[in-house]
C-alpha positions in Angstrom: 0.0 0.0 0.0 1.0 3.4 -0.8 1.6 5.8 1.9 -0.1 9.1 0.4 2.1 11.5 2.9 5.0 13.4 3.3 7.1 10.4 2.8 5.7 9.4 -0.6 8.2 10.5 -3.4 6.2 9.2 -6.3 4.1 12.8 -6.8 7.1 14.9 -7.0 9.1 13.4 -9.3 5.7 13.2 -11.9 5.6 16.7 -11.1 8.9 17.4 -12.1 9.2 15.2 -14.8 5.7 17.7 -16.5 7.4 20.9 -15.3 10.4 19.8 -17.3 11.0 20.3 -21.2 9.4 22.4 -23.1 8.7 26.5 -22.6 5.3 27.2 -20.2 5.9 23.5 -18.7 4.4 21.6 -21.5 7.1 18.7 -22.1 7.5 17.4 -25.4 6.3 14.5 -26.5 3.5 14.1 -24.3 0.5 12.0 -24.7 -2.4 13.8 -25.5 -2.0 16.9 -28.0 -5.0 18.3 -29.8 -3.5 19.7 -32.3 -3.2 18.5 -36.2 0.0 18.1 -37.9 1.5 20.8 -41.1 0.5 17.9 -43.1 -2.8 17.4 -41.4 -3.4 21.0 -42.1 -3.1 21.3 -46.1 -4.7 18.3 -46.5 -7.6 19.6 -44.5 -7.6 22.9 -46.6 -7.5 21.0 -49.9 -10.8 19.0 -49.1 -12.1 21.8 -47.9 -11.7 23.8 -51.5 -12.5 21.1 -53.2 -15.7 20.5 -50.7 -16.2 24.5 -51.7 -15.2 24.9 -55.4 -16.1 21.1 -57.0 -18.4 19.5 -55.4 -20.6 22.0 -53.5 -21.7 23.6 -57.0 -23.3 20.4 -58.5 -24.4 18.6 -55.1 -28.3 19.5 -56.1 -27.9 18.6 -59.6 -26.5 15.0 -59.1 -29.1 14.8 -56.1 -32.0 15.4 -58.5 -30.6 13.6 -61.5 -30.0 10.5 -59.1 -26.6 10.0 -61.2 -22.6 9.2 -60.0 -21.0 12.8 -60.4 -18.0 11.3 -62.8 -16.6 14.4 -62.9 -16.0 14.7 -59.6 -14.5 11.5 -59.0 -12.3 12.2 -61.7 -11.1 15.7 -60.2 -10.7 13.7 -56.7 -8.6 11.1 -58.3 -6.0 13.9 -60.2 -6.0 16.0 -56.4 -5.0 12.3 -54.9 -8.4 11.7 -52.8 -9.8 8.9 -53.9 -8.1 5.8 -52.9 -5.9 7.6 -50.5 -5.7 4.6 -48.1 -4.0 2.1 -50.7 -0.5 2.1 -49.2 2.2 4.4 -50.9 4.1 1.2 -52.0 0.8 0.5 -54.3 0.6 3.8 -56.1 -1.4 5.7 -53.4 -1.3 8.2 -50.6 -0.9 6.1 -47.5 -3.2 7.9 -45.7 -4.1 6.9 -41.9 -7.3 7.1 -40.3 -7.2 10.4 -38.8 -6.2 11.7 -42.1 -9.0 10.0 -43.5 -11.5 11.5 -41.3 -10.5 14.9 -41.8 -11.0 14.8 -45.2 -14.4 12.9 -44.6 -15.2 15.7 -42.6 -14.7 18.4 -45.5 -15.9 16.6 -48.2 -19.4 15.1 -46.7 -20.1 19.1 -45.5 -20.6 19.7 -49.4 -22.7 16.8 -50.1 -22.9 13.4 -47.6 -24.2 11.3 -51.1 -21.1 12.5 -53.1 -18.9 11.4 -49.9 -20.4 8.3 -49.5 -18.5 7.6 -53.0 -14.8 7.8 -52.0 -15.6 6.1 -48.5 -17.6 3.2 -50.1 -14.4 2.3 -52.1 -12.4 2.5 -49.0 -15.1 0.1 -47.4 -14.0 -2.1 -50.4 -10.2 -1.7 -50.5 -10.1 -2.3 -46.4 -10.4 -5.9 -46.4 -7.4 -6.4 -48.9 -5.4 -3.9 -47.0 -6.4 -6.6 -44.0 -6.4 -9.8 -45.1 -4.3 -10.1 -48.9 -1.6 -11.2 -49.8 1.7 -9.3 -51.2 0.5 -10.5 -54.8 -3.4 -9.7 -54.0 -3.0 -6.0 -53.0 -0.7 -5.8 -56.2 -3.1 -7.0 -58.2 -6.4 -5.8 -56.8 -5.0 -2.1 -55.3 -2.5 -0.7 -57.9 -5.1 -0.4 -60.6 -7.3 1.9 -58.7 -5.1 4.2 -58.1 -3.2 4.4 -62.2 -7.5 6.1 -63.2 -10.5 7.5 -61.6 -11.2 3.6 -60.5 -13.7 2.2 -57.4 -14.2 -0.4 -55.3 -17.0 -1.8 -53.4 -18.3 -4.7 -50.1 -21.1 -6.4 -50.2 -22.1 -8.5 -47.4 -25.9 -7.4 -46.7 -28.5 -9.6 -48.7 -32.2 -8.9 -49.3 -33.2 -11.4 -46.1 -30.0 -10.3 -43.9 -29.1 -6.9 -42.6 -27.5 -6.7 -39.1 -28.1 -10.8 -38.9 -24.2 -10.7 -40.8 -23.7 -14.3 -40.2 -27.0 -15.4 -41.9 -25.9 -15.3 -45.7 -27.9 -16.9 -48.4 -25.0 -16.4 -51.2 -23.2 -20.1 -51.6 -19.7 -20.5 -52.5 -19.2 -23.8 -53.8 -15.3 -24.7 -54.1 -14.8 -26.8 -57.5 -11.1 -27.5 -58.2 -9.3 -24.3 -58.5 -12.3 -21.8 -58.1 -15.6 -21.1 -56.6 -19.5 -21.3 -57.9 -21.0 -18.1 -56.7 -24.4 -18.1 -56.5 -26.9 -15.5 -54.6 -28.0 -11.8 -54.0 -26.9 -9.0 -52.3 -28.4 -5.9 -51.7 -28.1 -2.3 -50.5 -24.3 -2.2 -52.2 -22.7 1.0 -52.6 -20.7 1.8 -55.5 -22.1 -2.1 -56.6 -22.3 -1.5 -60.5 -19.4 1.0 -60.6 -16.7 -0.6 -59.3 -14.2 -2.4 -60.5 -13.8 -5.7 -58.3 -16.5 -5.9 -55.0 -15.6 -8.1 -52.2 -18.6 -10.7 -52.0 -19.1 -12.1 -48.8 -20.7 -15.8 -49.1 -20.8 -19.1 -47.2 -19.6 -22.6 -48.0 -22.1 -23.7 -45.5 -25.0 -22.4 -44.3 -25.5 -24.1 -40.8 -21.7 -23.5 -40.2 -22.7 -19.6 -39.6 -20.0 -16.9 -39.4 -17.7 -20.2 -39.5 -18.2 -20.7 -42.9 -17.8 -17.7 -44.4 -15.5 -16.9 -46.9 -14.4 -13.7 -48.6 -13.8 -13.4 -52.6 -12.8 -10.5 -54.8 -15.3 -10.8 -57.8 -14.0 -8.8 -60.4 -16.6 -6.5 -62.6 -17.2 -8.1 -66.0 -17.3 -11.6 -64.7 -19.8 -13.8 -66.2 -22.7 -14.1 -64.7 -22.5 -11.2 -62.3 -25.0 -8.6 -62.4 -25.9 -5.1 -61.0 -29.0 -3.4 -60.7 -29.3 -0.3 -59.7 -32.1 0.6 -56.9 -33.8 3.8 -57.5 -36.2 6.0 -55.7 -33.9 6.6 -52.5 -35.1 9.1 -50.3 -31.3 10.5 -49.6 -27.8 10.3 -50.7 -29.0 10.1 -54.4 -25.8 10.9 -56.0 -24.1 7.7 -54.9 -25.2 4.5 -56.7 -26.7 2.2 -54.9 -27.5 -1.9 -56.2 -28.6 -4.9 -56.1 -25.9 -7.5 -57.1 -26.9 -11.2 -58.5 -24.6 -13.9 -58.8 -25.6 -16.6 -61.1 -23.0 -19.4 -61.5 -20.6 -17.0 -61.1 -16.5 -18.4 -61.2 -14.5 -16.8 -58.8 -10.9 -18.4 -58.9 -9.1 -19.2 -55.5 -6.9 -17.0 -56.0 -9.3 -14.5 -55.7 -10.1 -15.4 -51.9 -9.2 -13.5 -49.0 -7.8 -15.6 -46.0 -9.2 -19.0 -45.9 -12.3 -20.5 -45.8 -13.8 -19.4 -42.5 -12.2 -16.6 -41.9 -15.0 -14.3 -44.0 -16.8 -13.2 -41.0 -13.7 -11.8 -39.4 -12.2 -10.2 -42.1 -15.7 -8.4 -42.8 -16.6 -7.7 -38.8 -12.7 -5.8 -38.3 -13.0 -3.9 -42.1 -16.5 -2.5 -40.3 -14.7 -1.8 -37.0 -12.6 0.3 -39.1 -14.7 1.7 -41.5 -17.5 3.2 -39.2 -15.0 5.8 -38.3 -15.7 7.6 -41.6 -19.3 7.3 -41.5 -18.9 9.3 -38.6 -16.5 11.9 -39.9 -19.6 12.6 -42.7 -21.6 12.7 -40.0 -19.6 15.7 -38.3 -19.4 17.6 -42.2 -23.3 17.0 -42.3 -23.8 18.7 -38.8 -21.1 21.6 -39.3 -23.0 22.3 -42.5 -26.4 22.5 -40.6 -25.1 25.0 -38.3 -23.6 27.3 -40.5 -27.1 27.0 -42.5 -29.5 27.8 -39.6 -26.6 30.6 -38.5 -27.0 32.2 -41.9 -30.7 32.3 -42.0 -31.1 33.1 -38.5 -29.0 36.4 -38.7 -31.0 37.8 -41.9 -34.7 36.2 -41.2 -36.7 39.1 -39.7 -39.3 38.5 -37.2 -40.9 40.9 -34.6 -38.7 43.2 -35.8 -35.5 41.7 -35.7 -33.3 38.9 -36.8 -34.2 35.6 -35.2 -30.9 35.1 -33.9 -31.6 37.7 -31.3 -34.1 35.3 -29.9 -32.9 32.9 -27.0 -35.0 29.8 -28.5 -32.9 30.2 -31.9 -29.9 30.9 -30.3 -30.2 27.7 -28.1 -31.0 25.6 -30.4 -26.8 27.0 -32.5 -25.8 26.0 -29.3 -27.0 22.6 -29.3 -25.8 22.2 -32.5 -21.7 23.1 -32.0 -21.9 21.6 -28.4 -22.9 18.2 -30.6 -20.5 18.7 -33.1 -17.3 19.6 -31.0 -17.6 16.3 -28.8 -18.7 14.1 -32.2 -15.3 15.2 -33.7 -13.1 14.8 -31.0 -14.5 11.4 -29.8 -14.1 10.9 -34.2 -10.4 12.1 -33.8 -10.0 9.5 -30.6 -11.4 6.4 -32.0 -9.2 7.3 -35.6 -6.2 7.5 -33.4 -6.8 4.3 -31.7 -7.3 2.5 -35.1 -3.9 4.3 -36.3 -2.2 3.1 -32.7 -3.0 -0.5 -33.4 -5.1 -0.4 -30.2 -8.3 -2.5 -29.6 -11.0 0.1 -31.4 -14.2 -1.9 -32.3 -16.4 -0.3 -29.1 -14.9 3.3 -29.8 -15.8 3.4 -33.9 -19.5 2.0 -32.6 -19.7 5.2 -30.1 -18.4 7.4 -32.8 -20.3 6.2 -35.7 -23.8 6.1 -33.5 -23.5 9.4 -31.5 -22.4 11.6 -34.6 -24.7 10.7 -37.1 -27.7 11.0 -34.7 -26.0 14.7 -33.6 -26.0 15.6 -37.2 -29.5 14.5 -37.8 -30.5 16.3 -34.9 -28.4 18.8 -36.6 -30.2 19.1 -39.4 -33.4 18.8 -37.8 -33.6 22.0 -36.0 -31.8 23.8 -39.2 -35.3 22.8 -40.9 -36.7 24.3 -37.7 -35.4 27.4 -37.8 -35.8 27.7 -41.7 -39.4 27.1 -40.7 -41.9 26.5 -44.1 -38.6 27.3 -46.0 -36.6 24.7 -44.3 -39.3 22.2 -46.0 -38.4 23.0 -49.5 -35.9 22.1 -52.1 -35.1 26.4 -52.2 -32.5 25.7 -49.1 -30.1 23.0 -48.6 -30.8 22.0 -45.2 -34.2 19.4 -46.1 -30.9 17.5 -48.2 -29.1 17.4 -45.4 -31.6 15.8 -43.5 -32.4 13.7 -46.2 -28.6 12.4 -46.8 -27.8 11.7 -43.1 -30.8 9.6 -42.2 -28.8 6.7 -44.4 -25.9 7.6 -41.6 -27.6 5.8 -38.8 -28.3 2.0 -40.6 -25.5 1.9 -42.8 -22.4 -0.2 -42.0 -24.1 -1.4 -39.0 -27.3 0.4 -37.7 -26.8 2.1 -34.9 -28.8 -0.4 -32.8 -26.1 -2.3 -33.6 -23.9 -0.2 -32.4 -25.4 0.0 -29.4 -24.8 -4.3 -28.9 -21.3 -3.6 -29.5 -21.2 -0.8 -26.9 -22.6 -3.1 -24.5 -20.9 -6.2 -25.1 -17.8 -3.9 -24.4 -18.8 -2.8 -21.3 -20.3 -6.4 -19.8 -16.6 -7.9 -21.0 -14.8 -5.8 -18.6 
């Protein structure tokens, strides 16, 4: 037992050992620091123009049209955007979490749909980056990164959502490939990408033990997408149906071995529902400065509405929602770039900011009033968009499982 008196020695030398280093006692090299690194910084201000100058002007038109902004996916692959996480020694970026959430951020404050395009590849690339070999990442990564390129994930199926270990899709092994045969559904970037990693079972009563994950390349006889229309947000991004009728996949084209499927697709989520809520946080910073905007020149009684303390509250909500989403964003990135156990903190992260930034958007439809109602003013988009925020990659009621399973394992 530690004596916690005069004669303890442990408290001073601590002391001393902040006091010491750098100017105003802050040492260097200590573990917390909130602030983002020189090369943090430009690449935050070159999403941010791009958020401003590309894809901000055409947000509503691809929104209405219901179309993939090609353009702008081109323009993000010359500015080095798209892809970014591929590993340098591939052809891209080699960018880490954090990095990739501070873009996220920028990008999904001009248009969560258009976002939802770059991040859905990254869904896709994430389990080779996890689970392929030297000659896999090669082969499957360096192409995307040589042309305006995509990739995609489809695990959820037309009978299966958050029930992940219940896949219909068979994979039967003949020789030296695979007969792929099933549905999935809900699958981002689906018909524009250029391989999608198909998650599908060898057995069905075997569960998540008989999963297995295979890199079906687009073109592939017998594959098909359709696209699904009539979305009620994030319209720009495609989203399909995939069939798979006698479909080869060669061996080669399988990630880990037979079984491992499950895993591979539960730690590529872990991962991956960091960025969902990084577009979270753009959708909810865009809200505010929105309802800020039209607060300060609506006129009512007299006066601008942000003199009133029920429209002033309700700014305040917002920013205190938005601070604490990003930094708890920022944390769980940081743990995934440490190597440290992260699956609980992405589920906190992913659930709390996208329902902040619907909430977000919510009361900027409030305090637009009728206006806020109609197509005239971005903010019913917003609303629109981020709803898709809180099921995707995991609803958040499954979020809230993880959570808890965290906390009754300790």
């Amino acid at each position: 037992m530690v004596a916690w008196g005069r004669g303890c020695q442990g408290l001073p030398k601590i002391l001393d050992s902040v006091k010491g280093g750098a100017p105003g006692g802050r040492r260097s090299g200590m573990p917390i620091d909130f602030s983002l690194t020189e090369e943090q910084r430009q690449l935050q201000a070159l999403a941010r123009r791009f958020a401003k100058e590309v894809i901000l002007p055409v947000a509503r038109e691809y929104d209405e049209k219901e179309e993939v902004p090609w353009p702008v996916i081109e323009k993000l692959h010359e500015v080095g955007l798209l892809n970014a996480i591929i590993p340098e020694e591939y052809g891209g970026m080699g960018l880490k979490m954090l990095d990739e959430v501070i873009v996220g951020e920028e990008l999904a404050y001009a248009c969560m749909g258009i976002y939802t395009i770059p991040m859905a590849s990254d869904l896709g690339i994430t389990p080779v980056l996890l689970a392929g070999t030297e000659e896999q990442k090669e082969r499957f990564l360096r192409p995307l990164t040589e042309k305006p390129a995509l990739a995609a994930f489809a695990l959820s199926e037309p009978g299966n959502g958050s029930d992940a270990a219940a896949l219909k899709t068979r994979a039967i092994r003949q020789g030296d490939h695979y007969v792929l045969n099933g549905t999935k559904m809900w699958i981002s970037n689906g018909g524009e990408a250029e391989w999608v990693v198909v998650f599908a079972t060898v057995n069905p009563e075997l569960r998540h033990k008989g999963v297995v994950a295979l890199v079906v390349e687009r073109g592939t006889p017998g594959f098909k997408a359709i696209k699904i229309h009539g979305k009620m947000g994030q319209r720009a991004s495609g989203t399909y149906e995939l069939v798979f009728e006698d479909v080869k996949v060669p061996v080669e084209n399988r990630l880990g071995e037979e079984g491992e499927g499950f895993k591979i697709a539960m730690q590529t989520l872990n991962k991956t529902r960091i960025p969902v809520a990084a577009g979270s946080v753009g959708v909810a910073r865009r809200a505010l400065d929105e309802a800020r905007k039209y607060a300060k020149e609506r006129q009512a009684f007299g006066q601008p509405i942000a003199n009133f303390q029920a429209i002033q509250f309700k700014l305040a909500d917002m920013l205190i929602g938005i601070e604490t989403a990003r930094m708890y964003t920022y944390y769980a990135a940081w743990l995934a770039d440490q190597g440290l156990p992260h699956a609980h903190a992405s589920a906190i992260a992913k659930a709390y900011a996208s329902e902040i930034a619907f909430e977000a958007a919510n009361q900027a439809i409030q305090i637009h009033g009728g206006y806020g109602y109609v197509r005239e003013f971005p903010v019913e988009k917003l609303l629109r968009d981020v709803k898709l925020n809180q099921i995707y990659e995991g609803t958040n009621e499954i979020q809230r499982l993880i959570i808890a399973r965290h906390i009754l394992a300790e």
